[in-house]
C-alpha positions in Angstrom: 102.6 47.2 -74.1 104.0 50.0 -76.2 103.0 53.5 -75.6 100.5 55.3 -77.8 100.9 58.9 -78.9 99.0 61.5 -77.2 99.6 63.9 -80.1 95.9 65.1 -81.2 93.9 62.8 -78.7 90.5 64.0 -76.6 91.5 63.6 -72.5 89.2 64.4 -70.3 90.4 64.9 -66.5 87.6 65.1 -63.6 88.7 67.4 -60.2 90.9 69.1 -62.8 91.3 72.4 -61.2 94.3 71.0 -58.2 96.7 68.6 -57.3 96.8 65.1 -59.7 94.2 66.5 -61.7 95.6 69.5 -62.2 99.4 69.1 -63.2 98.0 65.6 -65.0 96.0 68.1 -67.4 99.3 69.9 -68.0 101.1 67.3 -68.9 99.2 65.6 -71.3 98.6 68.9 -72.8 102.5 69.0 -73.0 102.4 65.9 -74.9 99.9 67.0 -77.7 96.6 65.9 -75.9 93.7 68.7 -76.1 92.0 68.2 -73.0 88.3 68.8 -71.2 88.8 69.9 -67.6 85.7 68.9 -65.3 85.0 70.3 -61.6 83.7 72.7 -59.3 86.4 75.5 -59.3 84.9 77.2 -62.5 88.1 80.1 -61.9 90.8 77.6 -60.9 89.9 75.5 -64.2 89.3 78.4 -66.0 93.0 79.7 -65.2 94.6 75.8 -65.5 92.9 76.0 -69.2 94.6 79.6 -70.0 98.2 78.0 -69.4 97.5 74.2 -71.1 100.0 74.0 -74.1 97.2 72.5 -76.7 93.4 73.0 -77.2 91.7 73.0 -73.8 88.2 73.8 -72.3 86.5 73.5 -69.3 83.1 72.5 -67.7 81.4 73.4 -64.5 80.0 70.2 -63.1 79.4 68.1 -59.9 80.8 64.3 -60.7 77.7 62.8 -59.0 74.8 64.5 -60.7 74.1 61.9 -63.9 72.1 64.7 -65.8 75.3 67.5 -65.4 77.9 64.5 -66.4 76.1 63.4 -69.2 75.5 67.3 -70.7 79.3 67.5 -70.8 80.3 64.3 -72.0 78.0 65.3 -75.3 79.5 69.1 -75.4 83.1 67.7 -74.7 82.1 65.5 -78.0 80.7 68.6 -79.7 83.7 70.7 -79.2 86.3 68.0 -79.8 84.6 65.5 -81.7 85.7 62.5 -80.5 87.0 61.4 -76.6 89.9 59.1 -76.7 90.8 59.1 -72.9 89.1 60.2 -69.5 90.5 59.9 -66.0 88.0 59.5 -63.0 90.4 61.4 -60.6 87.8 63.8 -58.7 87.6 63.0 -54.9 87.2 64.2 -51.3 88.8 63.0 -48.1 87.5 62.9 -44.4 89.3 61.4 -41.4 88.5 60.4 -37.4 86.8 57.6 -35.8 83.9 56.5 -37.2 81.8 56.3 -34.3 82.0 60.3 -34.4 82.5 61.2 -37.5 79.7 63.7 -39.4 77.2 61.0 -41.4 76.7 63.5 -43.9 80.9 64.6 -44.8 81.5 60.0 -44.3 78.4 59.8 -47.1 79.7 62.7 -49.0 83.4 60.9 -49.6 81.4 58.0 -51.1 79.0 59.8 -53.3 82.1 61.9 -54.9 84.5 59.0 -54.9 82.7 55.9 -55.8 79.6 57.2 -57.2 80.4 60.1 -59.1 83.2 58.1 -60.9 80.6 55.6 -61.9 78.7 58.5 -62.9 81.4 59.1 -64.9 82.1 56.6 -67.0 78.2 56.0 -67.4 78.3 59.6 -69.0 81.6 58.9 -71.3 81.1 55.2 -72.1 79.3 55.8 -74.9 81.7 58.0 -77.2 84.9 55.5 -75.5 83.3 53.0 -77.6 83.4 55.1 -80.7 86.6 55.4 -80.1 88.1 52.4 -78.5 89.6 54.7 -76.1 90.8 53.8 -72.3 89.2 55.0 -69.1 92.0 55.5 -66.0 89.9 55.2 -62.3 92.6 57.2 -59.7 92.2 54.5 -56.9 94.7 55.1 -53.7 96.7 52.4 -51.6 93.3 53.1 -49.3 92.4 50.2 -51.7 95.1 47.7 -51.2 95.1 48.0 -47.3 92.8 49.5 -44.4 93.5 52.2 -42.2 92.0 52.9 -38.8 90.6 56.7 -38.9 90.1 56.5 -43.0 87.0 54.6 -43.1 85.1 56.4 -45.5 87.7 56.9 -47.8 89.1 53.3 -47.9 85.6 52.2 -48.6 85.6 54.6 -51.5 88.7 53.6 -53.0 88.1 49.8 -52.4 84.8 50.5 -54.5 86.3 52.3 -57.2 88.9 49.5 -57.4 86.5 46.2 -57.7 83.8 48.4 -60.4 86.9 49.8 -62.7 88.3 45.5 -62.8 84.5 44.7 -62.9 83.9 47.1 -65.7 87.2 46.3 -67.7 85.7 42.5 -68.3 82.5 44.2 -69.5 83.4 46.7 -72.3 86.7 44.9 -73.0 85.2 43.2 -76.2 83.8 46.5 -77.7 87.6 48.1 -77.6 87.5 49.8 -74.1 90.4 49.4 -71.9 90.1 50.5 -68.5 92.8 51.0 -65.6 93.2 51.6 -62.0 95.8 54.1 -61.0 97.7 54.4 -57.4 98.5 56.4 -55.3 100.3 56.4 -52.0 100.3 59.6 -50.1 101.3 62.3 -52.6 101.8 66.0 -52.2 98.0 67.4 -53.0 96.1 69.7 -51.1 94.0 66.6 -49.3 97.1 65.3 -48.3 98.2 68.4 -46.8 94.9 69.2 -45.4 94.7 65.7 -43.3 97.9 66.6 -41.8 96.7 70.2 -40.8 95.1 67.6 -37.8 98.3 66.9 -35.6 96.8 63.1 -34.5 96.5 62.3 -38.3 100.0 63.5 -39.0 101.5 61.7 -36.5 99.9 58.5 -37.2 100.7 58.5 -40.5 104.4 59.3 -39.9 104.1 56.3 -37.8 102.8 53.7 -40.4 106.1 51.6 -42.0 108.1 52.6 -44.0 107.7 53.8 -47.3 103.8 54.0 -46.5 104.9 57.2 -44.0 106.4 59.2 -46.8 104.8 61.8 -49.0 105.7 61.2 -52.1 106.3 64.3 -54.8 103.3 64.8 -57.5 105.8 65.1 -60.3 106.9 61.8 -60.6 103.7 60.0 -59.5 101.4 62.4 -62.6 104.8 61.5 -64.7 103.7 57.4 -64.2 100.1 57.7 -64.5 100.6 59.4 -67.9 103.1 56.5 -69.1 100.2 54.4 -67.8 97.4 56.5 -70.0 100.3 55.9 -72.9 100.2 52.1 -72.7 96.6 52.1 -71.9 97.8 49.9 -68.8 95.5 48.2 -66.3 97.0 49.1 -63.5 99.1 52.1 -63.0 101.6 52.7 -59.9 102.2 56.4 -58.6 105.0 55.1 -57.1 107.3 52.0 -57.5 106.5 50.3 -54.3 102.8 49.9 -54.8 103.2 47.3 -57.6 105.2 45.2 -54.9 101.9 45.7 -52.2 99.5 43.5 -54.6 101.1 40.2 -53.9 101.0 40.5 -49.8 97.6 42.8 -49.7 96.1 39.5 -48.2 97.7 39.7 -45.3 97.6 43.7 -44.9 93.8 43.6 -43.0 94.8 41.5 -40.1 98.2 43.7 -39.7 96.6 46.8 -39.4 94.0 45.5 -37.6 96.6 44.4 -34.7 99.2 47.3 -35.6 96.1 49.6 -35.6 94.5 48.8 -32.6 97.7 49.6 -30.8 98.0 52.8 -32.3 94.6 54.2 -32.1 94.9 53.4 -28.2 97.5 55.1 -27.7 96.0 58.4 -29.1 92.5 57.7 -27.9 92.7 60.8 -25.5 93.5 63.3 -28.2 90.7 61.6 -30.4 88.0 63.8 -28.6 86.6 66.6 -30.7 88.5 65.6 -34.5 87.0 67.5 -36.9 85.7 64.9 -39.2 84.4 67.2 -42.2 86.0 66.8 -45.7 89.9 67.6 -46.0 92.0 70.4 -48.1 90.7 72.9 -50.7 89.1 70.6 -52.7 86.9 69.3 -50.0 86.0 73.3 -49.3 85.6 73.5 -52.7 82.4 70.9 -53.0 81.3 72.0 -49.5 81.0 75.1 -50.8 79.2 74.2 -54.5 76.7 72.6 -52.1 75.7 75.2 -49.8 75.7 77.3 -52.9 73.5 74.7 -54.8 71.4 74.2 -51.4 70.6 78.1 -51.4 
């Protein structure tokens, strides 16, 4: 599909103040977009806004309250007067063994990631139908294949995955194309903040090849916003993910066997994992909740 212009579109990016979000708001700025930041950093966002190239603004809000979402979705409208493109990107991490991980951090990662993006689009449908515009759910190979200690999150991102390719076939016929993005593991504070744990790192650096790497952000922002360009269904952070569809039905019963052997071998060091949520962000909505709590 050709690429459409960005020049004088409406994006809005959710967990905009970090990582994809972040540098994904800067570069559709750089390409003419005027863009609606969404999160819980109000300074971070406030400061990403300050150095956008194009018309920017940006709103205080938790992705999983429906009331909040919805208030900006009509203020983005107000201010801009139209939305062309929004990308469900906000999300939390958490990793360990399940049977000892904290209930509320394992629910947490599925409120944020699956539900608040469906919050989402609930609260932004309604103007991407006025304007036939494209909605871009960030997914993660945590959808195309399991992972022992990742529960939570490949849960999440399986979910997002099956509502974005269920949602596509419902507002297809009223103009509204919508995408799934991926990402392997790519240089963002959650990434960084799983490996702060030494038994995550080293697992991971033990998975095959390229699936052990951490990819650059650069590049993989650089593909999802060709993929935002062609309006594209699904959008590859990095090459190799593309190839991963066509053998993902054999992936479950690999890293169950692969798995199994690896999570024996660092069973001893499994005692006492801290199994809240991972990086600044997940500070970040830890934080927004203690502070909504109070």
């Amino acid at each position: 599909m050709s690429r459409v212009s960005l020049e004088g579109q409406v994006a809005v990016v959710t967990g905009a103040a970090r990582g994809v979000g972040e540098l994904l708001a800067r570069k559709l700025s750089a390409r003419g977009a005027r863009v609606a930041l969404v999160g819980l950093e109000e300074d971070a966002l406030k400061e990403v806004s300050g150095r956008l190239h194009n018309e920017s603004a940006h709103w205080y809000a938790d992705v999983t309250d429906q009331e909040a979402m919805s208030r900006v979705a009509q203020e983005v409208k107000a201010r801009f007067g139209k939305v062309d493109i929004v990308v469900a990107n906000a999300g939390v991490a958490t990793g360990g063994p399940f049977a000892d991980s904290d209930p509320e951090a394992w629910r947490r990662v599925i409120e944020v990631n699956l539900i608040g993006s469906a919050v989402t689009a609930r609260a932004f449908l309604p103007v991407l139908v006025e304007s036939r515009g494209y909605l871009l759910q960030i997914a993660s190979l945590a959808a195309i294949t399991p992972a022992p200690m990742m529960t939570a999150y490949c849960a999440s991102k399986s979910g997002v995955e099956a509502y974005a390719h269920s949602l596509r076939a419902e507002v297809g016929h009223q103009g509204v194309r919508v995408g799934v993005g991926y990402l392997s593991w790519t240089d963002t504070d959650m990434v960084r903040g799983a490996d702060q744990d030494d038994v995550m790192r080293e697992l991971r650096q033990r998975l095959p090849w390229p699936s052990n790497k951490t990819y650059p952000l650069g590049p993989a922002v650089d593909r999802i916003v060709a993929g935002i360009e062609r309006r594209s269904a699904h959008v590859y952070g990095q090459w190799w993910l593309r190839g991963m569809q066509g053998v993902r039905g054999y992936l479950p019963a690999l890293v169950g066997t692969v798995g199994q052997r690896e999570v024996r071998r660092f069973a001893p060091r499994l005692q006492g994992m801290r199994s809240g949520l991972v990086g600044a962000g997940g500070a970040a909505d830890e934080a927004a909740r203690a502070t909504h709590r109070n």
